[in-house]
N, C-alpha and C positions, 0 to 999 in steps of 0.2 A: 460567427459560430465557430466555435475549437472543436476542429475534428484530431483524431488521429493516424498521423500516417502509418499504411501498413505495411511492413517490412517480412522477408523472411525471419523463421528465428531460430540463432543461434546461440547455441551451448553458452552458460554464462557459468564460470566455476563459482561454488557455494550461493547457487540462485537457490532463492527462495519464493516466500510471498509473505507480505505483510503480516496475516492472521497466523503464521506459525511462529512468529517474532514473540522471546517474551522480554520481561520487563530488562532493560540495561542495554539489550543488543540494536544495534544497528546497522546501516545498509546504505546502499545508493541505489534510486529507482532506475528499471531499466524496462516497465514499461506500465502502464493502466490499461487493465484490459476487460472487454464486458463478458461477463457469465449468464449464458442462458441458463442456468439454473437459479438462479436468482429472478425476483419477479422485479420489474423497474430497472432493471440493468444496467440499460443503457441512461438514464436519468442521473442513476448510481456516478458512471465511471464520469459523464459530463460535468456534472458538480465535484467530483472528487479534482477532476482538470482543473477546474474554475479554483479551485482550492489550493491550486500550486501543489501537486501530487504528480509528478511531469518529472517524466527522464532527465536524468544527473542528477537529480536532489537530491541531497541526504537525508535521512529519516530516521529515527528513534522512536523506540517505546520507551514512556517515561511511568507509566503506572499500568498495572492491569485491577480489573474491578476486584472486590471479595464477596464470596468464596469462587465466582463461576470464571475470575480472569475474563470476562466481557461485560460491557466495552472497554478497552483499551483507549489509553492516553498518548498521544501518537504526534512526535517537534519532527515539521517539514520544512524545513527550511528554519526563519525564525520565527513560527506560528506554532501554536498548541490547540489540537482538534480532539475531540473522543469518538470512535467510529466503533461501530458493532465488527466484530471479527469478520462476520462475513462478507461485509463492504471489505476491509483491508486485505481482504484474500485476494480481491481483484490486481491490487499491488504487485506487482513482481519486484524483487530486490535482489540484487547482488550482496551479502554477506559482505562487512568489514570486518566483522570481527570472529570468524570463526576460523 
């Protein structure tokens, strides 16, 4: 079983999260983390792991849905996923392109 190690955390410049990504930008993961506001959370971020969504990977939004932009079309590596925004919120990223 993939767990995650837990570290302090530090300032990352132009950190983001996943679900505030729009279509063209991208990022490098710098962590998968579970939200108790979400029901299934932890299910959530252990599938998202299983999925290769794991720190250093590089990530892209390749499409967002019409008109609501959810779910989103999301290349982890060389794989292409569609995840509802508030799964990809758990994401955290470091901005490459801003």
């Amino acid at each position: 079983m993939m767990h995650e190690k837990k570290t302090s955390q530090q300032s990352v410049p132009n950190a983001s999260h996943l679900g505030l990504l729009k279509k063209g930008e991208y990022g490098i993961i710098t962590r998968v983390h579970d939200s108790s506001s979400i029901a299934g959370a932890s299910a959530i971020q252990l599938r998202l792991l299983e999925l290769g969504f794991i720190k250093g990977e590089s990530v892209r939004i390749l499409a967002e849905s019409f008109p609501t932009g959810d779910p989103i079309a999301v290349r982890v590596g060389s794989s292409t996923f569609a995840l509802r925004r508030h799964e990809a919120s758990m994401v955290e990223v470091a901005l490459m392109n801003a």
